[in-house]
C-alpha positions as CSV (number, residue, x, y, z in Angstrom):
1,X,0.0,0.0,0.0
2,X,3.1,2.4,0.5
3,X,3.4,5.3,3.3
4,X,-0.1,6.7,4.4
5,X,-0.2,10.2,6.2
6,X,-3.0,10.8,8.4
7,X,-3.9,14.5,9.4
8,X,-5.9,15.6,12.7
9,X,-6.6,18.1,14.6
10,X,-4.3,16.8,17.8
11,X,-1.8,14.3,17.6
12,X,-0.8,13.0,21.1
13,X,2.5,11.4,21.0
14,X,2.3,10.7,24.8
15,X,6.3,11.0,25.1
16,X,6.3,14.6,23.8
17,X,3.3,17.3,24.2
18,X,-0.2,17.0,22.1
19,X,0.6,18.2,18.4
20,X,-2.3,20.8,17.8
21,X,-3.2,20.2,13.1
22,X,-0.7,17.4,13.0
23,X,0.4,14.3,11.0
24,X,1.8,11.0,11.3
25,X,3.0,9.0,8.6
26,X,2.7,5.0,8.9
27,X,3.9,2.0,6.6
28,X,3.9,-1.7,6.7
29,X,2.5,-1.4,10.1
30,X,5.5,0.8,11.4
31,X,5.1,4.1,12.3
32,X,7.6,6.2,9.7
33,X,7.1,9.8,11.4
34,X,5.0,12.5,12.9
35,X,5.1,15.9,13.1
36,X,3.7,19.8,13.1
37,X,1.7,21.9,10.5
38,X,4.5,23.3,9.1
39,X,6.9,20.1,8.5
40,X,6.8,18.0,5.2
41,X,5.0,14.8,5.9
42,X,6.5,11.7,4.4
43,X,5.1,11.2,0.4
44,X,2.5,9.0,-0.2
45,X,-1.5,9.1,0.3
46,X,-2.9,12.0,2.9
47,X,-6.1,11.5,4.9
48,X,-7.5,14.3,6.9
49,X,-9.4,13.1,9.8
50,X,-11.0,15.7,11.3
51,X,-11.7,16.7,14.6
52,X,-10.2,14.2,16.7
53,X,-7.3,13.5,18.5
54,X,-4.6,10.5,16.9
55,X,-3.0,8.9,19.6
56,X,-1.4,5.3,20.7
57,X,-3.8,2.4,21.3
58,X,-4.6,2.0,25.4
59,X,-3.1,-0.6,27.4
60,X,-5.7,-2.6,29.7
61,X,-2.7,-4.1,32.4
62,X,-5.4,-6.2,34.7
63,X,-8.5,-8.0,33.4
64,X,-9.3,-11.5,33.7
65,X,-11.1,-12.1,30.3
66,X,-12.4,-16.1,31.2
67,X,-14.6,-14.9,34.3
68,X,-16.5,-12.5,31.2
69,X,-19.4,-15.1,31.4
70,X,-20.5,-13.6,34.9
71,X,-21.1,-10.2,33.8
72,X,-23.8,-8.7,35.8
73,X,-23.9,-11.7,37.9
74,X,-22.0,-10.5,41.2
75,X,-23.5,-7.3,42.3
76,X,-21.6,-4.6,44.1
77,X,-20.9,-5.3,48.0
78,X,-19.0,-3.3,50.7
79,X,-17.2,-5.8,52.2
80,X,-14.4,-7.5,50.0
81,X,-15.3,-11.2,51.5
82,X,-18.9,-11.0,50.5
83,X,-18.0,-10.0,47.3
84,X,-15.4,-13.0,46.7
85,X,-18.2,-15.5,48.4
86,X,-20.6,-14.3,45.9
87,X,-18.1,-14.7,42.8
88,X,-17.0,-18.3,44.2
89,X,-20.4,-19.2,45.0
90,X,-21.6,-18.3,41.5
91,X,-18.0,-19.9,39.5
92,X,-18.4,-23.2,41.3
93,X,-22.4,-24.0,40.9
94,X,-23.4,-22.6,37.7
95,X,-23.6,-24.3,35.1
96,X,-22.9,-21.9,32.5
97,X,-19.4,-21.8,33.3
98,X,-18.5,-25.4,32.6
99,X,-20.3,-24.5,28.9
100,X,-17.5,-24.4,27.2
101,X,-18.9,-22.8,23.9
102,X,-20.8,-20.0,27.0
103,X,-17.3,-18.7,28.0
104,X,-15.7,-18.8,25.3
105,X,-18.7,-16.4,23.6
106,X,-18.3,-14.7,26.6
107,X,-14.6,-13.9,26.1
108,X,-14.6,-12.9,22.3
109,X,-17.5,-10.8,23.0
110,X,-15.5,-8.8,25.6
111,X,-12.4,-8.8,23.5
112,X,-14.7,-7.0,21.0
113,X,-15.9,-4.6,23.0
114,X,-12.1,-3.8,24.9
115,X,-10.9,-3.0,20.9
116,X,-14.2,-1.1,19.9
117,X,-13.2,1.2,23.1
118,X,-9.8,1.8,21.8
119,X,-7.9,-0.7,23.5
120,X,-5.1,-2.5,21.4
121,X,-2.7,-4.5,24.9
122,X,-4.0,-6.6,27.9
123,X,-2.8,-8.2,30.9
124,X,-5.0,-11.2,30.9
125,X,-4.9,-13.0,33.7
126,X,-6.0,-17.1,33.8
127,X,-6.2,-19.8,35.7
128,X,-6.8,-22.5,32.7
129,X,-5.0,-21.6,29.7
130,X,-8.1,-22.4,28.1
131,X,-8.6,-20.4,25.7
132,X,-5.4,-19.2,24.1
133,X,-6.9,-20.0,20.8
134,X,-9.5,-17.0,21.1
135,X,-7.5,-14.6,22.4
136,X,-5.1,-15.1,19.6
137,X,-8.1,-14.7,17.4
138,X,-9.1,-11.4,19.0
139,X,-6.2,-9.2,17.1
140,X,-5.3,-7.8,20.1
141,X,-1.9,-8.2,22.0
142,X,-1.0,-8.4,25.2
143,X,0.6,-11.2,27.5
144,X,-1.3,-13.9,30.1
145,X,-0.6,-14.5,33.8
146,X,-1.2,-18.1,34.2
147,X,-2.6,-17.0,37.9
148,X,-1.3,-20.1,40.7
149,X,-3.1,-20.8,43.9
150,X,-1.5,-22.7,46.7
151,X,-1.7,-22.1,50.1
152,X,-0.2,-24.8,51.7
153,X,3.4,-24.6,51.8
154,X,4.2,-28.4,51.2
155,X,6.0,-29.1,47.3
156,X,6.8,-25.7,46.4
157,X,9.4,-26.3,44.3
158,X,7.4,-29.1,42.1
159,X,4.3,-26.7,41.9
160,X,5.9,-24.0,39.8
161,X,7.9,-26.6,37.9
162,X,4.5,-28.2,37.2
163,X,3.7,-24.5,36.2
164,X,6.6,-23.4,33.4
165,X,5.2,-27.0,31.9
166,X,1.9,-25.8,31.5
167,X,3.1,-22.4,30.1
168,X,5.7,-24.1,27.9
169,X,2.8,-26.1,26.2
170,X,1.3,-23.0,25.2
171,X,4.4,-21.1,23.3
172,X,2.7,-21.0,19.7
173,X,0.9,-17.8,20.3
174,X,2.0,-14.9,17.4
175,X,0.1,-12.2,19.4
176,X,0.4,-13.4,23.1
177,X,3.1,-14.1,25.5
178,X,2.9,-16.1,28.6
179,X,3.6,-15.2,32.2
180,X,3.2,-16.7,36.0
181,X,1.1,-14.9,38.4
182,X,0.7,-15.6,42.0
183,X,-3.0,-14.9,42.7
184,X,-2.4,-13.1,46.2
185,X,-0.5,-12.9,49.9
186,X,-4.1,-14.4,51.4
187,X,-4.2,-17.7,48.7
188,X,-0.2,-18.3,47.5
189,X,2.0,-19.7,50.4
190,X,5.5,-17.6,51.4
191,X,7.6,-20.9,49.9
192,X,5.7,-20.7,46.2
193,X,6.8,-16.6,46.5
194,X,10.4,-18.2,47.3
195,X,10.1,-20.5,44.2
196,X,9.0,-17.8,42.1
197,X,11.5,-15.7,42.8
198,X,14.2,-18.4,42.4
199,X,12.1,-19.7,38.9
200,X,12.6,-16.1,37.5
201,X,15.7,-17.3,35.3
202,X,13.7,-19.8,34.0
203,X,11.8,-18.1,32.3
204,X,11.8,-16.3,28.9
205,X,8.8,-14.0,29.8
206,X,10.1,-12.9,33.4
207,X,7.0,-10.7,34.1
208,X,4.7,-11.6,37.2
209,X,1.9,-10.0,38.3
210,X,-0.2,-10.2,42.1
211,X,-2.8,-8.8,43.8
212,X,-1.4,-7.1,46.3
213,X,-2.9,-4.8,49.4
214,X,-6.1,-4.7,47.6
215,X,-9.0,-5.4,50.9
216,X,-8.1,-4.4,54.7
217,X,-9.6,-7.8,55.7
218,X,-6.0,-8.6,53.1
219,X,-3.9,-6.8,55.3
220,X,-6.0,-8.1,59.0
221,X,-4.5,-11.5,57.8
222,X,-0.9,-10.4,57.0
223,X,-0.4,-8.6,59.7
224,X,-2.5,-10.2,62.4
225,X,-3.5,-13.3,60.7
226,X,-7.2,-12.3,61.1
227,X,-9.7,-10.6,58.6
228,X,-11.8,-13.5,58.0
229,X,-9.4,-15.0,55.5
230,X,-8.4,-18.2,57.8
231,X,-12.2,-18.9,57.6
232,X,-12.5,-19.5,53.5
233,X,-9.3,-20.8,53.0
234,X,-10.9,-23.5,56.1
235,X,-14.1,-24.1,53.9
236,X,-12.2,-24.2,51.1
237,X,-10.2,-27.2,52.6
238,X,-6.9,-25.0,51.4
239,X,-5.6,-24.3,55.2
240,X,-2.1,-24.8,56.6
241,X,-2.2,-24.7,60.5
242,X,1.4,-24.7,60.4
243,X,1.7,-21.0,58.5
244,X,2.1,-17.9,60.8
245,X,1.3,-14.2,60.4
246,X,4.2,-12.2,59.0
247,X,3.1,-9.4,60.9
248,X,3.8,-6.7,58.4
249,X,2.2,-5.2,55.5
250,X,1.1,-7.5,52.8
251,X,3.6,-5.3,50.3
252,X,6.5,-5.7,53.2
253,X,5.6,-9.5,53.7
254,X,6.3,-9.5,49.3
255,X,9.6,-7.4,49.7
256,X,10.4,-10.0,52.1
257,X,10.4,-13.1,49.9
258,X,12.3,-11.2,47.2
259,X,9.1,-11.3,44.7
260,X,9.3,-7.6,43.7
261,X,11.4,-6.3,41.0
262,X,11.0,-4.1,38.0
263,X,9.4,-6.9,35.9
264,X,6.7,-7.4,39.0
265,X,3.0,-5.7,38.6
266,X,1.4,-5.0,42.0
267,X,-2.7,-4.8,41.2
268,X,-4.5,-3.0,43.2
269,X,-2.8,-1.2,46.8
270,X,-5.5,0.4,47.6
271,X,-4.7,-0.3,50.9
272,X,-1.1,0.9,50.6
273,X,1.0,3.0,52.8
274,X,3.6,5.8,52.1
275,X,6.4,2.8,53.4
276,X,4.4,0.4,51.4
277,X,4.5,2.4,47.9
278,X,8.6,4.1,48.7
279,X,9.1,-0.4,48.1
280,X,7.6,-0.8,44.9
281,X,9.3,2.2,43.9
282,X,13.0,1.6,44.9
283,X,12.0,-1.8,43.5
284,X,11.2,-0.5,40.3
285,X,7.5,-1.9,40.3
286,X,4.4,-0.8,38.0
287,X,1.1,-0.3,40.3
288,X,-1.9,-1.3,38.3
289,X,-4.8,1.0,39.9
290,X,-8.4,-0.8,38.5
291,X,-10.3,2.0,40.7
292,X,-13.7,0.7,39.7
293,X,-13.5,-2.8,40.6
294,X,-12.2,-1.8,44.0
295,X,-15.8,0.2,44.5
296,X,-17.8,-2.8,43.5
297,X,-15.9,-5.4,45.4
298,X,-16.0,-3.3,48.6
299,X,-12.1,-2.5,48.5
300,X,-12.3,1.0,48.9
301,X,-10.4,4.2,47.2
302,X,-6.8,3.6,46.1
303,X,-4.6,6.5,47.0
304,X,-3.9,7.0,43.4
305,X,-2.6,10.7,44.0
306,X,0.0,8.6,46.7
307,X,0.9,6.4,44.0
308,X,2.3,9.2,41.1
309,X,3.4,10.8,44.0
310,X,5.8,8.2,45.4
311,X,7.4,7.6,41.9
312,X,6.3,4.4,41.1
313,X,5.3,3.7,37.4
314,X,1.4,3.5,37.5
315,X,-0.3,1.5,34.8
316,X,-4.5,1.0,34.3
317,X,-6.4,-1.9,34.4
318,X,-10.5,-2.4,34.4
319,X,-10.3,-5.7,36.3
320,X,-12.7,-8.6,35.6
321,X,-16.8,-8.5,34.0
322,X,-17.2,-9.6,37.6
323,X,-16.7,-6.6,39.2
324,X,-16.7,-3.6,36.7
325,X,-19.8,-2.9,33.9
326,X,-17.4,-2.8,31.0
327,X,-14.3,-2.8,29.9
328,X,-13.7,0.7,28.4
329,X,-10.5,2.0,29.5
330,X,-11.6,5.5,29.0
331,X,-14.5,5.1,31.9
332,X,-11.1,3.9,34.1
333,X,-9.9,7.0,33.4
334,X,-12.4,9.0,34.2
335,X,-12.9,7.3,37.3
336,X,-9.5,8.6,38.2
337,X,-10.3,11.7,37.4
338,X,-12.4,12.2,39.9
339,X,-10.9,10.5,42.4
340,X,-7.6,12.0,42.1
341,X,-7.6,15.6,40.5
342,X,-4.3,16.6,41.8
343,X,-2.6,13.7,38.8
344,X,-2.2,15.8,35.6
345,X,-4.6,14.4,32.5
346,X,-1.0,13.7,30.9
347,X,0.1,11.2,33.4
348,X,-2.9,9.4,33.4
349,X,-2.8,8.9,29.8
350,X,0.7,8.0,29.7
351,X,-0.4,5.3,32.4
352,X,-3.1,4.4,30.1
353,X,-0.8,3.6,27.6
354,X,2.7,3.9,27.6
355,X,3.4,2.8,31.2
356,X,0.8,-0.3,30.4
357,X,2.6,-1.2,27.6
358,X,5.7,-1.2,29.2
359,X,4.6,-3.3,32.2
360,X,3.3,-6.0,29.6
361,X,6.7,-6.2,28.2
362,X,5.6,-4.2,24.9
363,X,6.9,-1.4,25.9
364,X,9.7,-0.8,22.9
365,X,6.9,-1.0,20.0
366,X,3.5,0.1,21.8
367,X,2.4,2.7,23.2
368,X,3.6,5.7,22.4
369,X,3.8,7.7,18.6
370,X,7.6,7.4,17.4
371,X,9.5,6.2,14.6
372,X,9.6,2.7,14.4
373,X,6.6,1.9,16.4
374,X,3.7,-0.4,15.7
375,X,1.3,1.7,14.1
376,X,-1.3,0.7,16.8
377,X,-3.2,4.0,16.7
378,X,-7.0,4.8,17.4
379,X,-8.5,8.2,16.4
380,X,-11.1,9.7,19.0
381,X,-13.7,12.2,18.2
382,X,-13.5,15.7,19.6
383,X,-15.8,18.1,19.9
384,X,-14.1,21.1,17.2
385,X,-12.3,23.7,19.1
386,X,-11.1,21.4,21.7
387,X,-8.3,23.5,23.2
388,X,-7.3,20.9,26.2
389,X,-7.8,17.7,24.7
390,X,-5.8,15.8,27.6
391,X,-8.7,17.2,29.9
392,X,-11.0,15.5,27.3
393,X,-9.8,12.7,27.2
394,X,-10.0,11.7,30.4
395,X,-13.6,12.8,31.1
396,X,-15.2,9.5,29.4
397,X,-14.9,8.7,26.2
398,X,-17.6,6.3,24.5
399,X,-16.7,3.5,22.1
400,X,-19.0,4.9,19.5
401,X,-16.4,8.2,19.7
402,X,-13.5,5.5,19.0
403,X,-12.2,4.4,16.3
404,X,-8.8,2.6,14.4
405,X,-6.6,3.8,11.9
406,X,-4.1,2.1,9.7
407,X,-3.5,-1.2,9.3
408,X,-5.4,-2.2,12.1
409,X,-8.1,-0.5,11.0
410,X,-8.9,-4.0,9.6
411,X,-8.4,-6.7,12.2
């Protein structure tokens, strides 16, 4: 097809300030160059856009894309351990999530809908390894957590080993790469954090990902061993009488088993301290803030002004069907806007995108406008005369104002 210039009336780069009437030039899926008014675009075919704004595809770090069959099943609850009862209750009796054909409707559906809203990168996170196939299928990108549960402490070692098997059986993915992720301090025993840890050369995709701090009945059990926690994990026949309370933070306990580095995602801290988040940054962690899952679930408000402040990388996520109406990025953003107004509109669009892509591992060809980078780029409508169109864009953006250019226009 040869070089194709698009003109709009922004062009947000996100490494360099929004381009008021400017162009970028893509070819053979690359970005080739972008640039002002005044500068020569590359030759080849021009398109003027219009009024919206060009800018990188978003990055959705956190979902969990095979629980999409209980949308609108698990209504919002204040307390974090009726919410979970609920979502356990509903995963293990109903029948429409051992329909194979259900969830795996369920999952391309909300693939869909994610790349209608303008996302192109995901963090999906599974417990199966399912359904590769229709992920792969989705044209989108993005890596999966194969999420591991194991409380008791016994055969650590052999569990994770048993683990990078499961993920080595899946390595024909084009668009997908596969990760480990520990589901969480209250459900993953200290010895499988150990083994983790120690696994990490193992492994050619070295990213892991945990919910972390996310409920204070999470950080009762850390630090006291109470919060209700010992009482599912009894029912759930997953106990181990012989495991003791660190008696720190559940971000401390973390540090302490040598889990966090700069290829870690924490999800969630809502329930973070200053100490907490000056860890994850001298660590080199990304935060993944999913502020409207942690209202429905009960979690609470994450100090997301705390987290830009204490200069840790902050990336997005939307969370599960389970706990959030939908999976448009732009509605996470806006979320955030209201809950922190003192972050700039820039930074939370870098997180959106950039920053996500980065924690994913994609961050040398996604997420940003730049020679040489995947031409992943969505145009979004603007109302003409849009002077601040960072502001805009984080006010709520429908999917019907979203839409792709370039080659991926297409998928």
């Amino acid at each position: 097809m040869g070089p194709q210039t698009f003109r709009a009336a922004w062009i947000l780069p996100i490494t360099s300030a929004p381009i008021r009437n400017g162009w970028v030039t893509t070819d053979a899926g690359r970005i080739v160059a972008c640039g002002r008014p005044h500068e020569v675009p590359v030759a080849g075919e021009i398109r003027s856009l219009g009024d919206v704004v060009v800018m990188p595809a978003l990055a959705n770090a956190h979902t969990h894309l095979e629980l999409s069959w209980m949308r609108g099943r698990i209504p919002p609850s204040s307390s974090f351990l009726g919410w979970v009862s609920g979502m356990m209750r509903e995963r293990l009796q109903s029948a429409d999530g051992r329909d194979d054909g259900f969830v795996r409707s369920a999952m391309a559906g909300a693939l869909a809908e994610m790349k209608a809203s303008g996302t192109g990168l995901v963090g999906d996170i599974s417990n199966s390894l399912a359904h590769l196939d229709v992920l792969e299928e989705s044209g989108l990108e993005g890596m999966v957590f194969h999420e591991v549960v194991k409380f008791r402490a016994a055969g650590a070692s052999a569990f994770i080993d048993d683990a990078l098997r499961r993920i080595e059986s899946s390595r024909a993915l084009s668009r997908w790469r596969v990760a480990l992720a520990p589901h969480a301090p209250y459900s993953v025993a200290p010895s499988v954090y150990r083994a983790l840890a120690a696994a990490r050369s193992q492994l050619l995709e070295r990213r892991m990902s945990v919910h972390v701090a996310e409920s204070r009945e999470e950080v009762e059990f850390i630090g006291r061993g109470g919060g209700g926690w010992p009482d599912v994990l009894k029912r759930l026949g997953a106990w181990d009488p012989d495991w003791r309370a660190p008696r720190c933070s559940p971000i401390e306990y973390l540090d302490r088993t040598g889990f966090w580095d700069d290829r870690t995602l924490a999800v969630h801290a809502v329930q973070a301290s200053e100490e907490d988040l000056a860890i994850l940054a001298s660590r080199g962690v990304t935060i993944v803030t999913c502020p409207r899952s942690n209202a429905w679930v009960g979690a609470g408000v994450p100090p997301v002004e705390a987290f830009y402040r204490s200069g840790a990388r902050v990336a997005i996520g939307t969370d599960s069907l389970t706990s959030v109406a939908d999976l448009n990025l732009f509605s996470e953003l806006a979320a955030l806007r209201r809950i922190a107004p003192g972050v700039r509109p820039a930074d939370l669009l870098r997180s959106a995108t950039l920053a996500g892509a980065d924690a994913l591992g994609f961050g040398a060809t996604h997420g940003a406008i730049a020679p040489g980078r995947r031409a992943s780029l969505i145009a979004v409508a603007i109302p003409a005369g849009t002077v601040d169109v960072g502001e805009y864009l984080v006010s709520g953006i429908g999917p019907g104002k979203v839409r792709w250019i370039g080659p991926e226009s297409a998928c």
